[in-house]
C-alpha positions as CSV (number, residue, x, y, z in Angstrom):
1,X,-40.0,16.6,35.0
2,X,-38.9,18.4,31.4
3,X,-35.6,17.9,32.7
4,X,-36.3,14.0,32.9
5,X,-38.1,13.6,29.4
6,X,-35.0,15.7,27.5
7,X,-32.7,13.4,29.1
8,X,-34.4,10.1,28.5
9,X,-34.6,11.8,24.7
10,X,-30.9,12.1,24.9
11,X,-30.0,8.8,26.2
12,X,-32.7,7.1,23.9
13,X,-30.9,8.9,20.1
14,X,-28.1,7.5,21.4
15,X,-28.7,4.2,22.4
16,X,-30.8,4.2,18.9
17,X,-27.6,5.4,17.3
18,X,-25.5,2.4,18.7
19,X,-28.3,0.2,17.7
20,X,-28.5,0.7,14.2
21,X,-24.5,1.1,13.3
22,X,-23.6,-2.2,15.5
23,X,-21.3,-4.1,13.5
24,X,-20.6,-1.9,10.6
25,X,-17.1,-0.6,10.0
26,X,-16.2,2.9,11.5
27,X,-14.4,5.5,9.5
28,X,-11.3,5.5,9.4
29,X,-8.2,8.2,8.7
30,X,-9.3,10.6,6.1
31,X,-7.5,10.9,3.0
32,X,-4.2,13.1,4.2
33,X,-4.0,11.4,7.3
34,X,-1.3,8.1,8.2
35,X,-3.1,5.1,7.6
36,X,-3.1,2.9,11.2
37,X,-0.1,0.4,11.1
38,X,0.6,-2.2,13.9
39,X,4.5,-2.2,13.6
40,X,4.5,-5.6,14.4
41,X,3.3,-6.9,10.8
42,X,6.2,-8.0,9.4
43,X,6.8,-10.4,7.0
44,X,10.1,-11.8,6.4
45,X,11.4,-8.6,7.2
46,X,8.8,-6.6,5.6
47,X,6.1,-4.6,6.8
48,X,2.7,-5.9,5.5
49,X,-0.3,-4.6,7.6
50,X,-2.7,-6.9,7.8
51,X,-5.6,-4.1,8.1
52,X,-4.3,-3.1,4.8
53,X,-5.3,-5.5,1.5
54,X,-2.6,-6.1,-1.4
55,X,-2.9,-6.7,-5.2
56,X,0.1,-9.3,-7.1
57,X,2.0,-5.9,-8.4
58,X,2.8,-4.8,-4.8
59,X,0.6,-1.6,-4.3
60,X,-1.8,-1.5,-1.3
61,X,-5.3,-0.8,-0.5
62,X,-7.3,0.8,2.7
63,X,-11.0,1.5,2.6
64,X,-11.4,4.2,4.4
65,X,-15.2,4.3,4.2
66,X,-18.1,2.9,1.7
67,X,-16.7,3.2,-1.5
68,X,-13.6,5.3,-1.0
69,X,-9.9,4.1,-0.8
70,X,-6.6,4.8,-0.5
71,X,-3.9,3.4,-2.3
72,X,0.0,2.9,-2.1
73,X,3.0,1.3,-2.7
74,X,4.1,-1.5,-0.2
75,X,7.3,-1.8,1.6
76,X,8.8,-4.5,-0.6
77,X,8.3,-2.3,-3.6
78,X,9.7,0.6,-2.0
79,X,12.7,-1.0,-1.1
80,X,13.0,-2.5,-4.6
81,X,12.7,1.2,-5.9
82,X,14.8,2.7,-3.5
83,X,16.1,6.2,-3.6
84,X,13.9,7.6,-6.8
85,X,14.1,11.0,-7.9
86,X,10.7,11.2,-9.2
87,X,6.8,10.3,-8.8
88,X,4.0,10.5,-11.4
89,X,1.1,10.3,-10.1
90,X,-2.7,10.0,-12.2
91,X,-4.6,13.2,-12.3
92,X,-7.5,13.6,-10.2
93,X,-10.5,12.9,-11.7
94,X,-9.1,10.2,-14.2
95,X,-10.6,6.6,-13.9
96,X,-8.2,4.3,-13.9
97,X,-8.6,0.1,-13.7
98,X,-7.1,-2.6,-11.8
99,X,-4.1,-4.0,-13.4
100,X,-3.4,-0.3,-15.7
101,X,0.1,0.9,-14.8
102,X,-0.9,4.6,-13.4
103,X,1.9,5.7,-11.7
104,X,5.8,6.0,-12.7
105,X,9.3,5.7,-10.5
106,X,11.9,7.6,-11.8
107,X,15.4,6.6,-10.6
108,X,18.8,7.8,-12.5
109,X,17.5,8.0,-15.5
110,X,15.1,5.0,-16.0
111,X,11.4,4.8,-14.8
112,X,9.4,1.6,-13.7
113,X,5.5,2.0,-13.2
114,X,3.0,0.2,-10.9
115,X,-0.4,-0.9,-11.7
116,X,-3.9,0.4,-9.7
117,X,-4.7,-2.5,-7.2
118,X,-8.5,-1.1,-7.8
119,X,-10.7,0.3,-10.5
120,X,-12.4,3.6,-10.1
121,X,-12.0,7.9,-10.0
122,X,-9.0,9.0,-9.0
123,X,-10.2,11.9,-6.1
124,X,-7.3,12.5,-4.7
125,X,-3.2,12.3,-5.1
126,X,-0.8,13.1,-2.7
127,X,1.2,16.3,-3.6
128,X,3.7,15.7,-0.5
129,X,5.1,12.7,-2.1
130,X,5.3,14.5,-5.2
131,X,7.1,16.9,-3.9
132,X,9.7,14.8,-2.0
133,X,9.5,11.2,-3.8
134,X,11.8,10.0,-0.1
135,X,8.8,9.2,1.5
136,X,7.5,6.3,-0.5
137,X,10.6,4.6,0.9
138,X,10.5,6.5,4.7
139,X,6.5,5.9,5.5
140,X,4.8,3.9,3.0
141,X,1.6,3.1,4.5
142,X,1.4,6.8,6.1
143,X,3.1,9.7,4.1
144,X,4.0,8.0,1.6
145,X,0.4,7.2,0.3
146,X,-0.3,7.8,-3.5
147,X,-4.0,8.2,-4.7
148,X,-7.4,7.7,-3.2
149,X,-9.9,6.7,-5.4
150,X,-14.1,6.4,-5.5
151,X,-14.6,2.3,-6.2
152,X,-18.4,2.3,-7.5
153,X,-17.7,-1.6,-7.2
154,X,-16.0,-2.8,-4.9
155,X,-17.1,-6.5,-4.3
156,X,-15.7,-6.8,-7.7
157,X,-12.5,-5.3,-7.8
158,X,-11.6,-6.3,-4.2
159,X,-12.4,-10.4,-4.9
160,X,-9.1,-10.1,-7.4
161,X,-6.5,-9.3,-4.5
162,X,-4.4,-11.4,-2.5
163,X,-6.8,-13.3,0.0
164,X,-5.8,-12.4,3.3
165,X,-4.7,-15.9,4.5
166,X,-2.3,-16.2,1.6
167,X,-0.4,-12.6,2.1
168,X,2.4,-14.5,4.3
169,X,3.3,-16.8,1.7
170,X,2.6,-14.4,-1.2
171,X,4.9,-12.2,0.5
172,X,7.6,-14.8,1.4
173,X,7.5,-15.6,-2.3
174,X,8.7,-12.7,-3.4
175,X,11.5,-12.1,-1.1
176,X,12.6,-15.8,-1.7
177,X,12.5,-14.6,-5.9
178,X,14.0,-11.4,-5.0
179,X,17.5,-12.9,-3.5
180,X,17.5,-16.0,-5.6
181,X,18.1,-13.4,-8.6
182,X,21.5,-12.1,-7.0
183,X,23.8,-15.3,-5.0
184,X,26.9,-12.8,-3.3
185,X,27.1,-13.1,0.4
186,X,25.4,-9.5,0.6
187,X,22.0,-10.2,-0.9
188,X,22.4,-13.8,1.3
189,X,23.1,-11.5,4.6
190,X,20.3,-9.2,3.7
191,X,17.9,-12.3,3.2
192,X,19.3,-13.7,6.5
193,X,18.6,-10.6,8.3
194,X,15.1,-10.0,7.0
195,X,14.1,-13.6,7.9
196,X,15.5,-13.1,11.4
197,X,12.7,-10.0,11.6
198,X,15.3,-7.1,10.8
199,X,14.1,-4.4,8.4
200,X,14.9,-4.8,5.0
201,X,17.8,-2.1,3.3
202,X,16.7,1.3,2.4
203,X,17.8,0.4,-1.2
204,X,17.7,-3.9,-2.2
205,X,19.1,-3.4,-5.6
206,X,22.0,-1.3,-4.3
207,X,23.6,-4.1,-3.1
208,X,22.8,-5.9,-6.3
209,X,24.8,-4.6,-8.4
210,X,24.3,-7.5,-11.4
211,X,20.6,-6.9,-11.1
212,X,19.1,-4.2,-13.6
213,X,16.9,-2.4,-11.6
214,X,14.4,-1.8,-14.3
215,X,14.0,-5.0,-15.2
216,X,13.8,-6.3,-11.8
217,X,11.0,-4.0,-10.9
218,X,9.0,-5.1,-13.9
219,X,9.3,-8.4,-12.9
220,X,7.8,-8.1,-9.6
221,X,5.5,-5.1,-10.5
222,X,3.9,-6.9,-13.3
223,X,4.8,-4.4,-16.0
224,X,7.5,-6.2,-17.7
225,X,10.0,-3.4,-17.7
């Protein structure tokens, strides 16, 4: 009979558990850990998760629980950087809002920053991407993360992001802007293969060579280089 009533306990915190976080949104990859990509979200070429939400200057944003999120780069502006040297990242601890350029690309001698797609502490950086600035443009959305940071509101900060029925066309924008600044057959081949579903170059503005890399970056990171 004990046996019975310990069991019916059991079986009765659990189904009381289930009850009462029905519908809310699990945890998910703690800070350090690759953020979940279906490898299937590509956008003209480019790899745009649509678990993930984006703000104008092309960084990304992942709530990974109430209040917490993590923060990067996203493909397009990694391939528009391309092979930097150099990352500097915010120091834990520093509040930072959205739209403030807090972190820099260094890349032969010139730098281009991004802007925070959130407002809040910075908790966290990622010291692996400091220390080898190759994975922005390798991983992204999983190595190559940048910052997490504590968002005390995030009903406000998150309502000034791209909606998430206007990422395909946001996106598609840019690519469309990107190769309309360079006409040679290699940025039309590139924009060809990318709109057929192929991946983007490791380095766009490589095979742009009329296109000044800082100012480009500017233009499409919102910092005016």
């Amino acid at each position: 009979m004990t046996v019975i009533l310990v069991l019916v306990t059991f079986f009765g915190f659990v189904a009381l558990d289930w009850f009462l976080h029905k519908g809310k949104e699990p945890v998910v990859a703690p800070a350090g850990e690759p953020v979940p990509v279906p490898a299937t979200d590509r956008i003209v070429g480019f790899l745009a998760p649509d678990n993930l939400r984006y703000h104008a200057g092309h960084a990304w944003l992942h709530r990974e629980r109430l209040n917490i999120a993590r923060v990067g780069a996203d493909e397009f502006a990694a391939a528009l950087a391309g092979d930097i040297s150099k990352v500097d990242l915010p120091k834990p601890g520093q509040w930072v809002r959205q739209g403030q350029k807090v972190w820099t690309l260094h890349r032969s001698g010139e730098l281009a920053e991004m802007v925070s797609p959130i407002e809040g502490e910075v908790i966290e950086v990622n010291q692996e991407v400091i220390n080898n600035p190759a994975l922005l443009r390798d991983d992204p959305y999983g190595r190559g993360w940048l910052m997490t940071v504590n968002v005390p509101d995030e009903e406000s900060t998150t309502r000034n992001l791209i909606p998430k029925n206007l990422v395909r066309a946001w996106m598609r924008d840019s690519v469309e802007k990107l190769y309309a600044l360079q006409s040679s057959s290699s940025a039309m081949h590139a924009y060809a293969t990318a709109a057929d579903g192929g991946e983007p170059a490791r380095d766009i503005l490589a095979g742009m060579p009329e296109a000044d890399w800082r100012r480009v970056t500017g233009q499409f990171f919102l910092t005016g280089n």
